[in-house]
C-alpha positions in Angstrom: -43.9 28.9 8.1 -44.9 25.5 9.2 -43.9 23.4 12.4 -42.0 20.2 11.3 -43.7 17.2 11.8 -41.0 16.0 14.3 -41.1 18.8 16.8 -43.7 17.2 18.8 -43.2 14.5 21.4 -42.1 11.6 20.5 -42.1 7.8 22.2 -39.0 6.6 23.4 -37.9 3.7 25.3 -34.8 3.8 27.9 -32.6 1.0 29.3 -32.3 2.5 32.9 -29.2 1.1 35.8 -31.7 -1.0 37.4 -29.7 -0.4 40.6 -30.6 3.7 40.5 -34.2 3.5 38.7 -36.2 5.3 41.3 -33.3 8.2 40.6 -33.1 7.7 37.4 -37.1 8.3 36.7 -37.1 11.6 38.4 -34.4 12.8 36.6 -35.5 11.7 33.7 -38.8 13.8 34.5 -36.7 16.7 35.7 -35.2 16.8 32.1 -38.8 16.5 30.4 -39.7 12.7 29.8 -43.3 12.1 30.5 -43.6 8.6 31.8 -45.8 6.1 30.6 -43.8 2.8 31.2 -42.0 1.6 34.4 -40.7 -2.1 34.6 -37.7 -1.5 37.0 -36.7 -5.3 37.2 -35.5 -4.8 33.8 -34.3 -1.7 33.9 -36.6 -0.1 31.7 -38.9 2.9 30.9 -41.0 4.2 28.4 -42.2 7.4 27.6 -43.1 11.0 25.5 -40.7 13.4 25.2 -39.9 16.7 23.0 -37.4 15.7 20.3 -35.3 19.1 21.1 -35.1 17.4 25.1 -34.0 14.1 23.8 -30.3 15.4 24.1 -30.8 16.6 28.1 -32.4 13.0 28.4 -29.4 11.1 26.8 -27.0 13.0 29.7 -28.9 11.8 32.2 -26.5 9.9 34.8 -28.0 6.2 34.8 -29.6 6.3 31.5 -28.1 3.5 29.3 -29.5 4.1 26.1 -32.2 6.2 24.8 -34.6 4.6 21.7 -37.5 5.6 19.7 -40.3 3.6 20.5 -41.4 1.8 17.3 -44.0 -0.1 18.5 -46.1 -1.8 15.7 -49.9 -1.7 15.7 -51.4 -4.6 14.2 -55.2 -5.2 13.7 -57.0 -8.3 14.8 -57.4 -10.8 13.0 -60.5 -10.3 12.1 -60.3 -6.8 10.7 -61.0 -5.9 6.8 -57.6 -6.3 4.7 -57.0 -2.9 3.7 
């Protein structure tokens, strides 16, 4: 039996309590976020994540909201239309 194709990490994005961010990162960490975005002036934070942690993530206490990260690759402008 195969592994799904969304059992592996995935990117999300979280709108953090700017106010608790240094908290907030390490328990986002202690629930299995790896970190790959900080921008605590506005209160957010990026990162990889196993979709089966996403739920521990979401009940993290400063944690606004909890996103997938849909970030849009675009080639230059000089690249072949394909």
């Amino acid at each position: 039996m195969s592994e799904s194709p969304s059992s592996g990490p995935v990117g999300v994005i979280l709108s953090v309590d700017p106010d608790r961010f240094a908290e907030v990162v390490e328990a986002a960490r202690g629930a299995g976020l790896t970190v790959t975005g900080e921008q605590a002036v506005l209160g957010t934070l990026s990162g990889t994540i196993a979709e089966d942690r996403i739920p521990a993530l979401k009940a993290v206490a400063g944690i606004e909201s909890v996103d997938r990260d849909r970030t849009v690759h675009l080639p230059p402008p000089d690249a072949p239309i394909q």
